[in-house]
N, C-alpha and C positions, 0 to 999 in steps of 0.2 A: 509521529514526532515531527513531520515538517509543519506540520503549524503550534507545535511548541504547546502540547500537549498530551495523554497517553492515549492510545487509540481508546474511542468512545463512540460506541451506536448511535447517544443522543445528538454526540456533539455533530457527526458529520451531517444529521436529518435537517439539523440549521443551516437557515442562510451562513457563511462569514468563510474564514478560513478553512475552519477544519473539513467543511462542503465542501469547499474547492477544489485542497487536495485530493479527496477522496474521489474525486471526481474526473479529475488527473492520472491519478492512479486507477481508479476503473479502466480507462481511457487505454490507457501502456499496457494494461492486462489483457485489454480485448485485442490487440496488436502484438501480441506477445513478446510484449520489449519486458516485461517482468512477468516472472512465475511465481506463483505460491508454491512454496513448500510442503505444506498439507494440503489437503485437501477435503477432512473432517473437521467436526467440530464437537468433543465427548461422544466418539464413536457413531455422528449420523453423515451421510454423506452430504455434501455444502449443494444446493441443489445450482441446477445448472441455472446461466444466465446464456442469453445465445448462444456462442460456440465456446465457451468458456464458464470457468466459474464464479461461482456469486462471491465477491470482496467484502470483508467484516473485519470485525475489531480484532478477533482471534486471528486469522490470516497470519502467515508467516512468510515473509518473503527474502532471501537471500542477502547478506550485507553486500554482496559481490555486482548483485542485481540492481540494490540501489545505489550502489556508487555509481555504476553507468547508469543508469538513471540521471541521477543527478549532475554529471558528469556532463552529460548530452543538453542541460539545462540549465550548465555553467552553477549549479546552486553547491553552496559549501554546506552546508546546516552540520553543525559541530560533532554530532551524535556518529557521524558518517569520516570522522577524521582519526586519521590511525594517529595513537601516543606517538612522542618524538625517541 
Protein backbone atom coordinates (compact mmCIF):
# COMPACT_ATOMS: atom_id res chain seq x y z
CA UNK A 1 0.00 0.00 0.00
CA UNK A 2 2.91 2.71 -0.01
CA UNK A 3 2.65 3.09 -3.53
CA UNK A 4 -1.26 3.30 -3.34
CA UNK A 5 -1.93 0.02 -4.48
CA UNK A 6 -2.78 -3.91 -3.18
CA UNK A 7 0.33 -5.77 -3.00
CA UNK A 8 0.78 -7.47 -6.65
CA UNK A 9 3.63 -9.78 -8.09
CA UNK A 10 3.15 -8.08 -11.52
CA UNK A 11 2.95 -4.82 -10.17
CA UNK A 12 6.37 -4.73 -8.31
CA UNK A 13 8.31 -6.94 -11.51
CA UNK A 14 7.80 -3.16 -13.18
CA UNK A 15 9.85 -0.33 -13.48
CA UNK A 16 7.65 2.62 -11.29
CA UNK A 17 6.52 2.81 -7.81
CA UNK A 18 5.36 -0.27 -6.72
CA UNK A 19 9.30 -1.67 -7.79
CA UNK A 20 10.64 0.82 -5.82
CA UNK A 21 8.92 0.16 -2.75
CA UNK A 22 9.31 -3.30 -2.93
CA UNK A 23 12.64 -2.73 -3.29
CA UNK A 24 12.90 -0.74 -0.18
CA UNK A 25 11.27 -3.07 1.59
CA UNK A 26 13.50 -5.91 0.61
CA UNK A 27 16.21 -3.56 1.58
CA UNK A 28 14.75 -2.95 5.62
CA UNK A 29 14.11 -6.89 5.58
CA UNK A 30 17.64 -7.77 4.69
CA UNK A 31 18.81 -5.27 7.75
CA UNK A 32 16.23 -6.43 9.82
CA UNK A 33 14.59 -3.13 10.42
CA UNK A 34 11.31 -5.30 9.45
CA UNK A 35 10.14 -8.87 10.03
CA UNK A 36 7.56 -10.93 8.28
CA UNK A 37 5.14 -12.38 10.23
CA UNK A 38 4.87 -15.55 8.36
CA UNK A 39 6.89 -17.08 6.91
CA UNK A 40 4.73 -19.68 4.47
CA UNK A 41 2.85 -19.28 1.83
CA UNK A 42 -0.45 -22.25 1.58
CA UNK A 43 1.80 -24.31 3.84
CA UNK A 44 5.26 -24.31 1.58
CA UNK A 45 8.05 -22.68 3.26
CA UNK A 46 9.14 -19.02 1.42
CA UNK A 47 12.58 -20.07 0.16
CA UNK A 48 15.29 -18.37 1.52
CA UNK A 49 16.99 -15.11 -0.09
CA UNK A 50 20.57 -14.59 1.49
CA UNK A 51 20.30 -14.50 5.23
CA UNK A 52 16.71 -13.80 5.06
CA UNK A 53 13.65 -14.54 3.45
CA UNK A 54 12.19 -14.03 0.04
CA UNK A 55 9.42 -10.83 0.24
CA UNK A 56 5.86 -11.30 -1.80
CA UNK A 57 2.76 -10.20 -2.09
CA UNK A 58 1.45 -12.60 0.74
CA UNK A 59 4.05 -11.29 3.23
CA UNK A 60 2.72 -10.13 6.38
CA UNK A 61 4.61 -7.76 8.20
CA UNK A 62 3.74 -5.93 11.62
CA UNK A 63 1.55 -2.54 11.75
CA UNK A 64 3.94 -1.77 14.68
CA UNK A 65 6.97 -2.56 12.16
CA UNK A 66 5.76 -0.33 9.66
CA UNK A 67 5.16 2.53 11.55
CA UNK A 68 8.80 2.66 12.54
CA UNK A 69 9.47 2.12 9.18
CA UNK A 70 7.95 4.79 8.05
CA UNK A 71 8.61 6.79 10.93
CA UNK A 72 12.45 6.63 10.26
CA UNK A 73 11.41 8.00 6.70
CA UNK A 74 9.33 10.76 7.95
CA UNK A 75 6.46 9.10 5.47
CA UNK A 76 2.75 9.46 6.86
CA UNK A 77 0.85 7.13 4.10
CA UNK A 78 -2.72 7.15 5.66
CA UNK A 79 -3.36 3.34 5.91
CA UNK A 80 -0.60 3.62 8.80
CA UNK A 81 -2.63 6.44 10.81
CA UNK A 82 -4.45 5.42 13.87
CA UNK A 83 -8.46 6.92 13.99
CA UNK A 84 -8.71 10.00 16.13
Amino acid sequence: MLADIEPDLAAVSKPGDANGWYRVLCDAHSTAEIMPIETTVEGNEIPKYRDGWYLHEKTIISREDLKRFAKARQLKPPFLHDPA
